[in-house]
C-alpha positions as CSV (number, residue, x, y, z in Angstrom):
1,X,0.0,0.0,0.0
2,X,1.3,3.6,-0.8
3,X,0.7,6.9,0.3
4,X,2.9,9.4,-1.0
5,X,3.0,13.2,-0.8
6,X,2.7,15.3,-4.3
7,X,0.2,17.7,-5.7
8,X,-3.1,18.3,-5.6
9,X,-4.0,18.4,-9.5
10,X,-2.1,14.3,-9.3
11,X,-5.4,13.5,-7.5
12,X,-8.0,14.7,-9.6
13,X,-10.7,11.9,-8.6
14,X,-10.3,13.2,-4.5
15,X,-10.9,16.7,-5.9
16,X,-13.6,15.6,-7.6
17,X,-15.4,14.1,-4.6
18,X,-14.7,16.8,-2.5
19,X,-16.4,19.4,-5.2
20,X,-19.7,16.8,-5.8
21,X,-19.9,16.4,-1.7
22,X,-19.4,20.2,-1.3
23,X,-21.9,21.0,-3.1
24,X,-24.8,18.7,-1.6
25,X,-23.5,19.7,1.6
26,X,-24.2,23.3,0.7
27,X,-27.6,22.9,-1.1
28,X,-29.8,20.3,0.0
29,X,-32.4,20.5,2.6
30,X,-30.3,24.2,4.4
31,X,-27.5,21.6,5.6
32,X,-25.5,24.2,6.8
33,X,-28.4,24.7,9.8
34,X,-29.0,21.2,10.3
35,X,-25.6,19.9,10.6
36,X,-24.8,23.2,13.1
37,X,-25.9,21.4,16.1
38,X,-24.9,18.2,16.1
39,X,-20.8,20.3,15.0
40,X,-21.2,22.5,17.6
41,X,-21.5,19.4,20.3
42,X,-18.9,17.8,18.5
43,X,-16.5,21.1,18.5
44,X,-17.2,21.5,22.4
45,X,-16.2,17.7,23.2
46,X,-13.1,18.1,21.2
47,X,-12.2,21.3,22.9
48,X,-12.4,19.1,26.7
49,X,-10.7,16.7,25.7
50,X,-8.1,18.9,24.1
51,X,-7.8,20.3,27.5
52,X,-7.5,17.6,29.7
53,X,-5.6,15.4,27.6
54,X,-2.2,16.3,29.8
55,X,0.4,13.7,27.4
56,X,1.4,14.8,24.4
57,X,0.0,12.8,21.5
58,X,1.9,10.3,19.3
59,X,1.8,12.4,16.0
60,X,4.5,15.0,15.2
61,X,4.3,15.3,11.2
62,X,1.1,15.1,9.2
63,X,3.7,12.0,7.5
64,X,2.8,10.3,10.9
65,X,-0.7,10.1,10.5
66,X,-0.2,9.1,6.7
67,X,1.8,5.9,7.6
68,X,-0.6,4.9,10.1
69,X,-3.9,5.1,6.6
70,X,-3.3,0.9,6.7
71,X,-3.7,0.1,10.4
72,X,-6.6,2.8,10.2
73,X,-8.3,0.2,7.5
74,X,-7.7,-2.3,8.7
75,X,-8.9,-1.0,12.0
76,X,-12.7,-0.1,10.3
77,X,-12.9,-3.3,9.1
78,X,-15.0,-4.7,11.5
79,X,-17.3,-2.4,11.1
80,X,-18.3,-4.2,8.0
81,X,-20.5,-6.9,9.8
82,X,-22.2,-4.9,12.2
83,X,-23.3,-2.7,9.4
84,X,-24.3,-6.1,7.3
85,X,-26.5,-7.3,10.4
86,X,-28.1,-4.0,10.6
87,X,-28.8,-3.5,7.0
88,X,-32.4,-6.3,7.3
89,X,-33.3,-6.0,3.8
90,X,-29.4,-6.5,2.2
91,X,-30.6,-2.9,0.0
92,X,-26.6,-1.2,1.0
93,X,-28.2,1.3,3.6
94,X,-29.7,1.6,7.4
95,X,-32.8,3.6,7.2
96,X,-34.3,5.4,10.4
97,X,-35.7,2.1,11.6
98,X,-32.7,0.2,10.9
99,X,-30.6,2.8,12.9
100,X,-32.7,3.1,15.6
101,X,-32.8,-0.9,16.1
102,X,-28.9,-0.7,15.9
103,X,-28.4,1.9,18.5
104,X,-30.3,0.2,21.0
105,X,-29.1,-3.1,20.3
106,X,-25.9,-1.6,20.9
107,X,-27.0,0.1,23.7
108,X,-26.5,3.7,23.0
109,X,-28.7,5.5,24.9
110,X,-29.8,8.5,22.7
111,X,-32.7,11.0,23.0
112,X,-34.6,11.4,19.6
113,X,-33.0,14.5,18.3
114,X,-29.9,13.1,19.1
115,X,-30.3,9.9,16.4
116,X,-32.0,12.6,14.0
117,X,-29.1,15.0,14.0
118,X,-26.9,12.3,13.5
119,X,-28.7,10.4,10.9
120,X,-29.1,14.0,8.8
121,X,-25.5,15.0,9.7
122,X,-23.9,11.4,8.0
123,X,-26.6,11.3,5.7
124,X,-24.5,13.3,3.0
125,X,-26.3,13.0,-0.1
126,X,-30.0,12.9,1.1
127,X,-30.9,9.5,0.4
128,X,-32.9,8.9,3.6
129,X,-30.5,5.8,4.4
130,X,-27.0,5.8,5.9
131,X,-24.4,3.7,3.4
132,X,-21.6,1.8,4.7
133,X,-19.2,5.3,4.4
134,X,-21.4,7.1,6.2
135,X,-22.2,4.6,8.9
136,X,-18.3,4.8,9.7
137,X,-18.9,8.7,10.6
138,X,-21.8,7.7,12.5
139,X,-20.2,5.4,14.6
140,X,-17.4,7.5,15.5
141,X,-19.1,10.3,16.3
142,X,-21.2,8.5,18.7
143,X,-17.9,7.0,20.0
144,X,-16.3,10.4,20.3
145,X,-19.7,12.3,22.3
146,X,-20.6,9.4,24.6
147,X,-19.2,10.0,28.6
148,X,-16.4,8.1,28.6
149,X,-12.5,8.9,29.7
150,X,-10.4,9.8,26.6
151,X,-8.3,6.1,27.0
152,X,-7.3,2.9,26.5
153,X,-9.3,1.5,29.2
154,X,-12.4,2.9,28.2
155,X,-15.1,0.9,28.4
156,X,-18.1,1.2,26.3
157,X,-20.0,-0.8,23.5
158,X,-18.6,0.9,20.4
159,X,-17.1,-2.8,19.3
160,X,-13.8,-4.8,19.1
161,X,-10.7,-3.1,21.4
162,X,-9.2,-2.6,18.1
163,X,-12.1,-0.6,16.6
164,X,-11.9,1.3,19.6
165,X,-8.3,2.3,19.4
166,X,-8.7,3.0,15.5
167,X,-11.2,5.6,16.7
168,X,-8.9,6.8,19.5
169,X,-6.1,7.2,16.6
170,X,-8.4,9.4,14.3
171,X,-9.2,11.5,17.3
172,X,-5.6,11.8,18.6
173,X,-5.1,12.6,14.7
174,X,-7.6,15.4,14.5
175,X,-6.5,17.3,17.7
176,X,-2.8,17.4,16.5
177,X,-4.0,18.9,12.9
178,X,-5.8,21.3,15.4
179,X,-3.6,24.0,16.5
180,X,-5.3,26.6,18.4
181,X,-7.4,23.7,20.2
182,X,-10.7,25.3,19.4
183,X,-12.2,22.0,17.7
184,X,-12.5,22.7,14.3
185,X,-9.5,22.7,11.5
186,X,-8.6,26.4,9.7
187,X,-5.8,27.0,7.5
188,X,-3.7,27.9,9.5
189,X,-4.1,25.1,11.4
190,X,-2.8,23.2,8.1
191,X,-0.2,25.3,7.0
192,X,1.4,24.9,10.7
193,X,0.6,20.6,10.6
194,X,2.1,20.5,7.3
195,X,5.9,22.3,8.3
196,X,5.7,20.7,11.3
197,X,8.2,18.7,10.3
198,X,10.4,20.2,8.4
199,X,10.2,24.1,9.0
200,X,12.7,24.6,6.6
201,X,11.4,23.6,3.9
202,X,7.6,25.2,3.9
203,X,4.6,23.8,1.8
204,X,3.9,26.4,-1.4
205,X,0.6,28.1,-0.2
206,X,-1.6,26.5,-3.0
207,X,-0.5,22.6,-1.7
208,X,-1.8,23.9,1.5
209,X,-5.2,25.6,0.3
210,X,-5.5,22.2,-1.6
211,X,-4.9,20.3,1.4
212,X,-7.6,22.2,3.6
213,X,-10.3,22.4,0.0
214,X,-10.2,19.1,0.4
215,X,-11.7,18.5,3.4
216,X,-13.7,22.0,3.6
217,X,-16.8,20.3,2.3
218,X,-19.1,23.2,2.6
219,X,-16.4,25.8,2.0
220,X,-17.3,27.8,4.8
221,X,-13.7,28.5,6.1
222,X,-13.7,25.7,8.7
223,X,-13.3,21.8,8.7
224,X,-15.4,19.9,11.5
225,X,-14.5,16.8,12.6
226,X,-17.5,15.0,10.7
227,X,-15.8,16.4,7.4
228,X,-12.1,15.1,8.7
229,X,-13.8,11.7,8.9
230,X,-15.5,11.9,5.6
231,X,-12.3,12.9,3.7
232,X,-10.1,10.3,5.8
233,X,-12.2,7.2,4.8
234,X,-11.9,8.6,1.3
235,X,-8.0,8.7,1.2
236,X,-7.4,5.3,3.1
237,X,-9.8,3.8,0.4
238,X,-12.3,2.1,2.5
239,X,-15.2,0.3,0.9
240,X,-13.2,0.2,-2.6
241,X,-11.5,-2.7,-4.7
242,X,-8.2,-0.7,-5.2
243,X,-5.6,-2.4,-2.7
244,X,-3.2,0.3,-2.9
245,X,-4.8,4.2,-3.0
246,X,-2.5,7.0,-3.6
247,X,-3.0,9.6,-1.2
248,X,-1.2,12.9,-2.5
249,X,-0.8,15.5,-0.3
């Protein structure tokens, strides 16, 4: 498997995505309000456990969360069956009623508006049913907001240990990209993860606008962490046939 750094233009099918998705984000249904709450939960959590995380994560270069794309697959994997038992009539998506007989099966505990904002937030394209991408983003957002200690040890019936330290990496992944610790990604924020590294030798401006375009869905200046996950699935090629994506940031 290969990920690789390079230009933006040498991944023209991830720009592609990120224009088609941008734009249904923007358009259907007023997204931009219906998504706002379920963010703004999602921004506060981040910004506590920003705070009280006292160790110092295991990511110092963006290149560190890059070489870590195949343990994040293969991570998600198992995430495959629970969607497959959950999906009753085999159609490739869990409707409302199908979501609502996972969560408590699962025992997540969740008021109403709770499972609507996040079946509106994941449902991207407006189909009424969550798809296996999508049901990722679901997952680990519930994973991320439920009352649990930011851990190892945590407890909780998100899935395997392994899922749950695949979602502890994308988290830990997402707080280092953000700087300022205000739970949401700016450019800034990217331009700072991307010299981490190597200060010396900067990122051209465009790479980084590229980098950030391609996970500001709704172009509104700001990447939540529901877009992060969206884009991350994308580049570690979950749920496709191609063994070996090229990731070119």
């Amino acid at each position: 498997m290969k990920y690789s750094l390079g230009s933006y233009e040498a991944c023209p099918a991830l720009k592609s995505l990120s224009h088609k998705v941008g734009g249904m984000l923007c358009c259907h249904n007023n997204s931009a309000n219906k998504y706002k709450r379920l963010d703004a939960k999602v921004e506060r959590k981040m910004m506590e456990i920003k705070r009280s995380t006292s160790r110092d994560g295991d990511f110092r270069s963006v290149n560190g969360i890059i070489l870590r794309f195949p343990q994040i697959k293969e991570g998600l994997k198992d995430i495959r069956g629970v969607f497959e038992q959950f999906d009753e009539d085999s159609n490739g998506t869990i409707d409302r009623e199908e979501l609502n007989k996972c969560l408590h099966d699962l025992q997540f505990h969740l008021e109403k508006k709770e499972i609507d904002d996040l079946f509106q937030s994941c449902d991207v394209n407006g189909s009424e049913g969550i798809q296996f991408k999508e049901f990722i983003v679901l997952l680990c957002l519930i994973y991320l907001l439920m009352d649990h200690s930011y851990s190892p040890q945590a407890t909780s019936q998100i899935g395997s240990p392994q899922l749950k330290a695949t979602f502890d990496t994308i988290i830990e992944a997402f707080l280092f990209l953000d700087k300022n610790g205000d739970g949401k990604l700016n450019k800034k924020d990217m331009a700072k993860s991307l010299n981490e590294a190597s200060p010396w030798e900067k990122s051209p401006a465009h790479i980084t606008r590229s980098r950030f375009q391609e996970m500001d869905w709704d172009r509104n200046g700001k990447v939540t962490f529901r877009e992060f996950l969206f884009s991350l699935i994308n580049w570690i090629g979950i749920d496709t046939d191609d063994d070996n994506p090229m990731v070119e940031w």
